[in-house]
N, C-alpha and C positions, 0 to 999 in steps of 0.2 A: 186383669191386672198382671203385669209382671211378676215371676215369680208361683205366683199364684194357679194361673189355669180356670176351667170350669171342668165340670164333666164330660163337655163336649170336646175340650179343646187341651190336650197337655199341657203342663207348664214348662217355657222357653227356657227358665232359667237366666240369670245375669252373666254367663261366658260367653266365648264365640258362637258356641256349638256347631261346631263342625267336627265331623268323622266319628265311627262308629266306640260305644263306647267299650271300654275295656280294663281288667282289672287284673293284676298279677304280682303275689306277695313280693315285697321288698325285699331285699338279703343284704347290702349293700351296707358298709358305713354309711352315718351321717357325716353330710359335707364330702368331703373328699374331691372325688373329680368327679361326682355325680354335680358339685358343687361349682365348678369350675365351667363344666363342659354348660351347665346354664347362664352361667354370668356372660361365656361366650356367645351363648347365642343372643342373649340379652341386649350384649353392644351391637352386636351385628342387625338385628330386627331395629333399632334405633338409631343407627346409623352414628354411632357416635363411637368409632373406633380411635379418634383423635381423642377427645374430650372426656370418654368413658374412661383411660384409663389414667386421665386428672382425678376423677371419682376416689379412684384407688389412692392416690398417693394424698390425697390431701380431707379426705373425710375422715373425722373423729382425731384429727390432730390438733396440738395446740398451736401456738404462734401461728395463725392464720390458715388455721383449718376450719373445715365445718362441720358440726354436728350429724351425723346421721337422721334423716328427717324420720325413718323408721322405730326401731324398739328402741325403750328407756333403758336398758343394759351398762351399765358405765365406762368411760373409756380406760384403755390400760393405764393402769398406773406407774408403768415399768418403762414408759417410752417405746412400745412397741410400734412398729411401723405399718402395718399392715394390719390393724384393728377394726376389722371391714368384716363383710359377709355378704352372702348373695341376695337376701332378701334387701340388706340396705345399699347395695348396687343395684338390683331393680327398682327398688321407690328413686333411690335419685334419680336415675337415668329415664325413671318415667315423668320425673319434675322437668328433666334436660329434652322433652319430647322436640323435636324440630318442628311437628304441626303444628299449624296456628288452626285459631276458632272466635274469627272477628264478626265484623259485618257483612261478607260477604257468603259465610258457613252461616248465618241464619237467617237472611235473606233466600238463600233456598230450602233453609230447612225449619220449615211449623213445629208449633210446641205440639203437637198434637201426631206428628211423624216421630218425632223424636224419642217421644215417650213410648213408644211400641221400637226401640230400639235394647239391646242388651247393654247393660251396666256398662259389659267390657269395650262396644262402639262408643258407650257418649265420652268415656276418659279419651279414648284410642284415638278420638279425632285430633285431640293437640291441645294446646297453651291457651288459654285465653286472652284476649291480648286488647281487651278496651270495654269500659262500662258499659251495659245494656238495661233498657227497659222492655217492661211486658207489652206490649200492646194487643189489647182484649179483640179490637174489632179486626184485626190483621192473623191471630194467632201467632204472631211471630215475634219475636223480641228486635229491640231496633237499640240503635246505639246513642247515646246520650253522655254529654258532657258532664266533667269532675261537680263539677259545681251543683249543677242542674239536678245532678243526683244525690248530692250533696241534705239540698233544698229539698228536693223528695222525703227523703230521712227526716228532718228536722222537722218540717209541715206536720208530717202525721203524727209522728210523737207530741207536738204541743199541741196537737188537736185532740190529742187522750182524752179521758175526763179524770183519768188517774195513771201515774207512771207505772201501776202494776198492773196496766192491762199492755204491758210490754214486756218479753221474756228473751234473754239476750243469752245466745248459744255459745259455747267455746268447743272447741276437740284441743288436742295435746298438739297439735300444729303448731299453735300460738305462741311466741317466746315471751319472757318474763316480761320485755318492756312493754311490748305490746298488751299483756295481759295487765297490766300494772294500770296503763293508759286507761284500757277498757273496764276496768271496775271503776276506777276514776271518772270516767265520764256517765258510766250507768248509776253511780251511786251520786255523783251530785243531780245528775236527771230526777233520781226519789227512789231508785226502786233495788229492791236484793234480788230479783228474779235472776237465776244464773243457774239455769241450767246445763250441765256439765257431761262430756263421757265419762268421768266417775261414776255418776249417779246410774250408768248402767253397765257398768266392769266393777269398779272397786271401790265403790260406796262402802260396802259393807265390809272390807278389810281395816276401812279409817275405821270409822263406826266402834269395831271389835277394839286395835288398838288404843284408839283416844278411851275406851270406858275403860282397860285390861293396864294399860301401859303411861296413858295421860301426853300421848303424841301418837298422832294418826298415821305416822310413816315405820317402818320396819327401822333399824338401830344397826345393822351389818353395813360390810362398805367390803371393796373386793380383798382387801388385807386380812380379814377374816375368813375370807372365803379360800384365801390361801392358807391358811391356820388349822383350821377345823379338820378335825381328825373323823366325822358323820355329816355327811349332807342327806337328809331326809327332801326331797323333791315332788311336790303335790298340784295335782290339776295341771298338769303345761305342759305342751308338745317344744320344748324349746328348739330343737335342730329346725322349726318352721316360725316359733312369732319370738325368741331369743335366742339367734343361731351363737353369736358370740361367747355363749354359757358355755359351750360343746369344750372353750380352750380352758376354763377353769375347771371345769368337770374333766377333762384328761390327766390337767396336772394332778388333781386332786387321787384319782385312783393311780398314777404313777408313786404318789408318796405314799401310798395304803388305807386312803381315806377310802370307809365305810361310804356307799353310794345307794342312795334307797331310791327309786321312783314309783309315786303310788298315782293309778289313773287305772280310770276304767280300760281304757285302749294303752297296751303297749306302743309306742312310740317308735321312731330308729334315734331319737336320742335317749331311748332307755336302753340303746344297745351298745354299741361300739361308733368310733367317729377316725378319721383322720381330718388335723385340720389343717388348712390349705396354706397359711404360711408356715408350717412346719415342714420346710425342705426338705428333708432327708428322707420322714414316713411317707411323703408324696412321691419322691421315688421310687423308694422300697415296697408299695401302697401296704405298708403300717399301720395297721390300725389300732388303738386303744381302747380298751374297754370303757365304759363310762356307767356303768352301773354294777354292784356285788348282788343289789337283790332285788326282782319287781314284785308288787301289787298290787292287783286288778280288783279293788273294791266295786261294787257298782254304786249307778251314779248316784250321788247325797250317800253313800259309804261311807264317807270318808269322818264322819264326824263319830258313828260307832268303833270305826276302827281305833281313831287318836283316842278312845273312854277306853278301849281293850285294852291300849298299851303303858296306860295310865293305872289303870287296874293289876296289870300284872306287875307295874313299877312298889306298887303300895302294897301287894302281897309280897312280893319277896324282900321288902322293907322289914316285916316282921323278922326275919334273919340273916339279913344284909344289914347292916348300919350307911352303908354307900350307895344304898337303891335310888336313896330320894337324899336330896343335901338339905339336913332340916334345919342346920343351921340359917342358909340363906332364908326360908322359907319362913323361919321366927323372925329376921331380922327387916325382912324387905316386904312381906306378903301380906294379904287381907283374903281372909274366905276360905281358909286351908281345910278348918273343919268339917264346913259345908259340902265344898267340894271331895274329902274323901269321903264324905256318907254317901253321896251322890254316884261314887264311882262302887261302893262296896253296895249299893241297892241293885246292881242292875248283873244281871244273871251274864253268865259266859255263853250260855246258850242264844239269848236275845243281841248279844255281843255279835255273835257269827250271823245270828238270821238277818238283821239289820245293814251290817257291812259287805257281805256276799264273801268275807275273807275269814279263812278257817283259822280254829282258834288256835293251831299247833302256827300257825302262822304269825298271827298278833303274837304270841308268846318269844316267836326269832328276831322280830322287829322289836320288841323290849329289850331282849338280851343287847340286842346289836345297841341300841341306844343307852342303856346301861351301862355297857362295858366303854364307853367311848368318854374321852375328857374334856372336846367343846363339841357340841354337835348346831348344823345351823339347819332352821325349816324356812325353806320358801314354797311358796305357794303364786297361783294364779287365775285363773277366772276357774278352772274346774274344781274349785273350792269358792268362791265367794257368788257364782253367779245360783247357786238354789237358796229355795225357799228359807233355808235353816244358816244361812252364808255367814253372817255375824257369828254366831255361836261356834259355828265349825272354824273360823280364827279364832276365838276366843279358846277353843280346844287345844289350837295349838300353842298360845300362848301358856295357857296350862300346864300343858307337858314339856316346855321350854322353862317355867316356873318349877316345876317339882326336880330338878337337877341344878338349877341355878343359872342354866345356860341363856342369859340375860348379863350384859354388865361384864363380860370378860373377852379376851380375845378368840375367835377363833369359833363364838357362838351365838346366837340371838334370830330373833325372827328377819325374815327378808320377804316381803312384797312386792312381787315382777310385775311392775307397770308394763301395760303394751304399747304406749306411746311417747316419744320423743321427749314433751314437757309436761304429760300430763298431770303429775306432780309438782310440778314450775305453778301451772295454771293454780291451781290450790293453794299455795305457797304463796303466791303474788295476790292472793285477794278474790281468785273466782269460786265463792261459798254463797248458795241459798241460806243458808246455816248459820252464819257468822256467827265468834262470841263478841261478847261484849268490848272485852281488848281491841281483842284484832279491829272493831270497828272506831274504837277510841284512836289507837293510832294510825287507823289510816284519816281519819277526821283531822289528827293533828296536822301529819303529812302531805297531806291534799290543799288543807286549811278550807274546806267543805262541811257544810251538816250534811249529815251520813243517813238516811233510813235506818230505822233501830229493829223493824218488823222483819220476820223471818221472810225469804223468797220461796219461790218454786223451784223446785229439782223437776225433772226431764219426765218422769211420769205423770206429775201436777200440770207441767204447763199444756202436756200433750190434752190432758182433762182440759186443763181449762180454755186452751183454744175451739176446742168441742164444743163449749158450752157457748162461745163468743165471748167469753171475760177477758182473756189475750185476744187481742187486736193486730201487735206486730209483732214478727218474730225475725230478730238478726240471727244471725250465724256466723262464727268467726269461723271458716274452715270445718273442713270435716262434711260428713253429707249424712246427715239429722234425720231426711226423711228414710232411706233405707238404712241406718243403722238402729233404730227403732223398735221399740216391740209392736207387737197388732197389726201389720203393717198399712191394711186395710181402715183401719180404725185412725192412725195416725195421719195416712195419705188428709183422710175427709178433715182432719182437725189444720192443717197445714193451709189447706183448701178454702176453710172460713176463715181466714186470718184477711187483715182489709190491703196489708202490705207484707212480704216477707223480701227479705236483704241476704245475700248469702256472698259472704268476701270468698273469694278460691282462686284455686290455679289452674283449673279444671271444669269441664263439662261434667255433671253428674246429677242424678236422680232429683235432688235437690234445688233444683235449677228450673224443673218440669213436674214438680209439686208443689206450686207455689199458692198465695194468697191475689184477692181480685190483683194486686198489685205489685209485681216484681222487680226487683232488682238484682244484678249479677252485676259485685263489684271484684276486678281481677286483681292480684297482689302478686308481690315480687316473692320469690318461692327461697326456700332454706340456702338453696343452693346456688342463688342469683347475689351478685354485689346490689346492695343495698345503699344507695348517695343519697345522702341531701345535701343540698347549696354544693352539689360537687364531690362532698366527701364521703370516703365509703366510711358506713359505720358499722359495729359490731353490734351484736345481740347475746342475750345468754341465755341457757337453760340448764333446768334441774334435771338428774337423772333417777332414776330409781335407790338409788343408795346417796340420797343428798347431797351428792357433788355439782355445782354450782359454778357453768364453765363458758368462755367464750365459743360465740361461734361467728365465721365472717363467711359471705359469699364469695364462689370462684369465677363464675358466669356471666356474663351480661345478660339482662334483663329480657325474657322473651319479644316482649313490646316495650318502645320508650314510653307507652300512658301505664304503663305498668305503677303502682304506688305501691309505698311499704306497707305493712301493717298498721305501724305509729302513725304514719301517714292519714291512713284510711280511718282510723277512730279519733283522731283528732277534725279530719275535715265534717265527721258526722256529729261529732260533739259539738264543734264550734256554729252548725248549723242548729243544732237543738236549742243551746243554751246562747241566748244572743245576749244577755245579763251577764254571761262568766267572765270572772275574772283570773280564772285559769289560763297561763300563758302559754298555750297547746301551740302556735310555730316555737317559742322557745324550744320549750321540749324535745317538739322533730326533728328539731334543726340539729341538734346533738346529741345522739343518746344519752353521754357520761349527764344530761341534767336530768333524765328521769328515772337512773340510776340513785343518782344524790338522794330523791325525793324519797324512791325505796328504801336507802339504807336510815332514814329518817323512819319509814314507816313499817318495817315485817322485820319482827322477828329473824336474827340470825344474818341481818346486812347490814351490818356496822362497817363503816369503810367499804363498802361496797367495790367503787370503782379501782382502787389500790387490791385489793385481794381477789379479783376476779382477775388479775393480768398476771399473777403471780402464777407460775409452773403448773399447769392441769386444774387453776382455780383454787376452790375451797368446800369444805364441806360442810354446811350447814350443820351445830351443835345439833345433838339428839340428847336433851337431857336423862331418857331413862339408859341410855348408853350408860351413863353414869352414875346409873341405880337413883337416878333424881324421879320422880315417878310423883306427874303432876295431877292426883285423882282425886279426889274426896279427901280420902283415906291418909295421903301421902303414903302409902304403898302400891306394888302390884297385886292386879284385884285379882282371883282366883274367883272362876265363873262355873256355876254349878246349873248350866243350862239344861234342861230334861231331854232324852234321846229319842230323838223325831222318828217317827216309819216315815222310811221312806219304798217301803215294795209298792209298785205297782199294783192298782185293784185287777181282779179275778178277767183273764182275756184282753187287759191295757198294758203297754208297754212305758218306758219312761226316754224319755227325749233330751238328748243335750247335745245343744248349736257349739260349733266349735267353725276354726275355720281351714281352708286346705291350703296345703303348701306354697302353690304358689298364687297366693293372697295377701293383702295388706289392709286389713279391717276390712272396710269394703271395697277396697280396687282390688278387682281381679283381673290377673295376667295372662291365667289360658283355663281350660276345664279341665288340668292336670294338678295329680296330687299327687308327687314322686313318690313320699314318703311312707304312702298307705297303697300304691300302687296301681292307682285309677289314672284313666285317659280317656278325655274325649265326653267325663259324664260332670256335673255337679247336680241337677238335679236328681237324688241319691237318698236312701238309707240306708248306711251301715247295722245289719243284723249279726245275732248271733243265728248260727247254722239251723241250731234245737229250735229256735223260736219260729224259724222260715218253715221248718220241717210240718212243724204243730199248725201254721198257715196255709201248708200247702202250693208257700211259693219256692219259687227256683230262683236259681242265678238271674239278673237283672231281665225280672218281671215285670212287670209293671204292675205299680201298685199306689194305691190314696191314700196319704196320711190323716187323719182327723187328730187333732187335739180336742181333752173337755177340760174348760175351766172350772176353777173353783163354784162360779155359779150358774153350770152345767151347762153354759154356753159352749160352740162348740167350732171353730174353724176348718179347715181341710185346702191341700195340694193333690194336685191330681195328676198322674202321670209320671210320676217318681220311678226309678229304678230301685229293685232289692241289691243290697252287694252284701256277701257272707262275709265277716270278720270277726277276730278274734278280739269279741268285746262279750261280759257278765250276760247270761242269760236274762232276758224282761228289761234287756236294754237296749239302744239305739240309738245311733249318731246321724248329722247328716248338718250340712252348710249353713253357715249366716251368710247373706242377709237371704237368702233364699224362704229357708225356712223359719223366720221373725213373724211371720205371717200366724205359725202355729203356737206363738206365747203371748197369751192373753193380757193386756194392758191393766186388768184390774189382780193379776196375781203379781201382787208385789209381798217385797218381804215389810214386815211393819214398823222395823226399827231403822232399816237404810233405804226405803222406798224405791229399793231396787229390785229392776224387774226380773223376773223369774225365766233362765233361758236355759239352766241345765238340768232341771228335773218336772220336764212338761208329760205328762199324762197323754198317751195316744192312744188311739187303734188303728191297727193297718188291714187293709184289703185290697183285693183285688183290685185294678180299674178299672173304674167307669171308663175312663178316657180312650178304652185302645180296644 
């Protein structure tokens, strides 16, 4: 398998791999013209020296701009003009690919050649540019008409024997109309199955919020982020999956704002950055710092660390009256009690062995948070993706609670989405989960009966396609099968599925992991004009801080059989449901009608269409912004979660999948990692030195990783490189999707049922393979 290897045979890894591999510390600002000199080569390798620098002038603008198809990051709110970054000029300009990949690129090429290709050849070949099916007895996919495929879809779904033996995919690709459409048509079909990429990033941050807060999203917006006088910064390489932060993090230490970044790996945006529309430092190559202070907890640290700082806050309470604001804390809070018994039980000593950060340390990190008058926490997957991921937001909500920095300017929790709308998708209706409301008014909205029965999230449906209880599996976007835990385990559940459907813009893994029966339907990408009857129309999406904005494409369309999104789940809807009385052409034919329909049914789009055209949109009310706090309690909860171990057993190391610089979830651009200063390798483990030493391995050795699961099951890659880096002793890094292979599908966490990808249990040795 891909990825994977045997012992006989190294793993290829999903890059080019080409040229020898090589590693050499970074020194360099983040961005700058390390930033620049890639964007250039970028256009140049895609031949869009014309059209590339449309990219630039018209992504993330209002009045007929587009969205960045990349990070959730918000656009400026100042009318900046240049609100770009390199990573979101490489995903467009890899949307803007000139290659095609019709009928005549799989007519010479078997599903069975394909699949022994790298990640980076099945994107790298081009655009997809017209429907295909599988054909079992040819191995080779063949192309097939709108209709026909249409008819495919709909056939098998009414041949169910029940709508939940159907699980219907989303990635954060998907814009609200679209996403709006597709619960629409899946929930009058019968069924809640929605599996989501939340359910394997940031499940567990709603999760923490909606119990802590009584709204699943963070309460900040970027006015705050210019306010705050403490940015505390956790789990996120952002100069790589949020380059855009690097400008608020500059301004922020120019006005004297406190900068904290805590991660096991220091980062180059825990260091200094110049950034690239800023004229004058790009001549002068001016750099600005972007951090006062780092630390390096190790991995699943971080949740001992925020209990130390909270500990120290409530000890110096006893003779500070200003340590803790008890005022807000009587006024707005629940669990205050609980939680200081919880923080005064647990030793300073277990404090440090737990976190890997010394305790004169946690003690600097209080002060600094102490002394500070808004302070804001954001966090990202190196906080939500371990076993303990709920609690450790819920920690930080905590200590965002015990100063009151909730509800004021300039402070509150923020949750760094890594995708475009993937907060949109949530927001619009894509919940396994649903409450009861939410499903009342989308009932009304729809004017549909709604399934009332909870769905599958991404780890259940992966189970229950194993089992054969899911039958077919759609996919809006995104590539399902390599972004997956188990990888092995998931491929085979994909495999018994009787149909799988995957809408994209792209060749990819997902395509070549299918069920007896496939389809590959191609859609108009973020960055294409989008017509119907002639006219182009706009789309919207959420961004990480609930701003709610148009986006319109600049492009013409790769192929004319290209369809929209709206398009594509209305033609498979009105194929399912031959009874509906849902006016699915209406709909298409304008988006402002299933806008209307929206601001009828979700929360927070009242007037919809009038207040999405208005100046950079709007932002979705966050009522605990407003200390409205929608819990049980009608306060904020204060969570006295118990303090997990997280060391490593006696000769195991602990594992956490992150992704390399120049990366986009799973498209990968080359086997370079600027920022950590590898070339030429992705299949990789970052080691600490001591830990190599005590192995006996050297600089890029070769070596097999094994994972054990919880129930002692046991995985393994073969043919890995060691790299030394400045990461916590008993710990270790190394790529997704490469290494997805080494987290077990049955360790999930058991409140967000998400899977476990940053604190996997290994051992490393020598290779078999070499």
């Amino acid at each position: 398998m891909l990825g994977q290897g045997t012992p006989d045979s190294a793993a290829p890894g999903c890059g080019p791999g080409a040229g020898e591999p090589k590693q050499k510390d970074y020194h360099h600002p983040a961005a700058g013209y390390g930033a620049s000199f890639s964007v250039a080569k970028v256009l140049l390798k895609r031949r869009e020296i014309l059209e590339g620098p449309q990219v630039i002038t018209r992504m993330n603008h209002e009045n007929g701009g587009f969205d960045c198809p990349g990070c959730a990051w918000p656009d400026d709110r100042k009318g900046l003009r240049l609100d770009i970054c390199e990573n979101g000029i490489k995903h467009s300009t890899w949307e803007m690919d000139p290659k095609r990949v019709g009928r005549d690129f799989f007519a010479t090429h078997s599903v069975a050649e394909l699949a022994s290709w790298s990640d980076f050849a099945l994107e790298d070949a081009g655009r997809l540019t017209e429907p295909m099916v599988y054909d079992a007895a040819s191995d080779h996919y063949l192309p097939i008409d709108w209709d026909a495929a249409f008819a495919l879809v709909g056939e098998t779904l009414r041949g169910l024997d029940s709508p939940d033996q159907a699980a219907f995919y989303t990635s954060g690709r998907l814009g609200n109309e679209a996403t709006f459409l597709y619960q629409w048509w899946v929930r009058e079909f019968g069924t809640n199955n929605f599996p989501d990429c939340s359910n394997m990033c940031q499940e567990a941050s709603g999760k923490a919020l909606l119990s802590s807060l009584g709204t699943g999203k963070g309460t900040v917006d970027l006015v705050d982020w210019e306010k705050a006088d403490c940015l505390i910064i956790m789990g996120v390489n952002a100069a790589s999956n949020t380059p855009r932060m690097l400008t608020a993090l500059a301004e922020a230490y120019r006005r004297g704002a406190q900068i904290v970044h805590i991660n096991p790996l220091i980062e180059a945006a825990a260091t200094r950055t110049i950034v690239p529309h800023e004229m004058v430092d790009m001549a002068l190559f001016r750099a600005t710092d972007i951090s006062t202070m780092n630390i390096q907890p190790r991995i699943g640290g971080d949740f001992a660390l925020l209990r130390g700082v909270a500990k120290a806050l409530l000890e110096a309470s006893v003779n500070d009256p200003e340590a803790i604001d008890e005022l807000f804390i009587e006024r707005y809070t629940h669990g205050f009690a609980e939680y200081r018994a919880a923080c005064e039980a647990v030793s300073w000593p277990e404090l440090e062995h737990q976190s890997g950060v010394p305790v004169e340390q946690i003690h600097t990190l209080a002060r600094i948070y102490r002394q500070s008058r808004a302070s804001i926490i954001a966090w990202c997957l190196g906080v939500s993706q371990h076993a303990h991921g709920p609690d450790a937001v819920r920690e930080i909500i905590n200590l965002l609670l015990l100063r009151g920095n909730i509800g004021r300017e300039g402070a509150g929790p923020c949750c760094i989405r890594g995708h475009s709308n993937v907060q949109g998708n949530r927001t619009c209706g894509i919940d396994h989960h649903p409450s009861k409301q939410t499903l009342d008014y989308l009932a009304a909205a729809c004017e549909i009966d709604v399934p009332r029965h909870h769905g599958l999230d991404v780890v259940s449906t992966i189970h229950a396609m194993h089992r054969g209880e899911v039958k077919v599996f759609v996919g809006m976007g995104g590539n399902f099968a390599l972004a997956a835990p188990d990888t092995a385990y998931s491929f085979e559940a994909l495999r018994r599925c009787e149909l799988t459907v995957q809408v994209s813009t792209k060749l990819n893994r997902s395509h070549l992991v299918h069920g007896r029966q496939a389809l590959i339907l191609p859609c108009v990408a973020r960055t294409e004009i989008d017509r119907q009857g002639g006219v182009p129309q706009s789309i919207t999406v959420e961004d990480s801080m609930s701003m709610v904005h148009l986006s319109v494409g600049m492009k013409e369309p790769a192929s004319p059989q290209l369809r929209s999104e709206p398009a594509i789940i209305a033609g498979m809807a009105k194929a399912t449901l031959p009874a509906t009385k849902t006016p699915w052409d209406d709909l298409v034919a304008d988006y402002d009608r299933i806008r209307d329909r929206m601001a009828k049914g979700l929360y927070g789009f009242e007037d919809f269409n009038r207040r999405v055209r208005q100046p950079l949109g709007f932002r979705i009310r966050q009522p605990a912004r407003e200390l409205v706090f929608l819990t049980k309690s009608g306060r904020a909860e204060f969570s006295a979660g118990p303090l997990p171990d997280v060391l490593p057993a006696q000769g195991r190391l602990v594992l956490g999948t992150m992704r390399s610089h120049d990366q986009f979830n799973t498209t990968i651009y080359s086997d370079d990692d600027r920022y950590r200063g590898v070339k030429n390798l992705r299949t990789l483990l970052f080691m600490n030195a001591a830990d190599m030493e005590a192995l006996g391995i050297k600089q890029f050795d070769y070596i097999d990783i094994t994972s054990i699961a919880r129930d002692g099951s046991r995985r393994s890659v073969y043919g890995y490189r060691a790299v030394a880096y400045n990461i916590p002793a008993g710990n270790a890094a190394g790529y997704m999707p490469e290494l997805n292979v080494l987290c077990p599908i049955g360790d999930v966490n058991p409140e967000s049922g998400q899977p476990v990808m940053k604190h996997v249990p290994i051992e490393v040795t020598h290779s078999k393979a070499r």
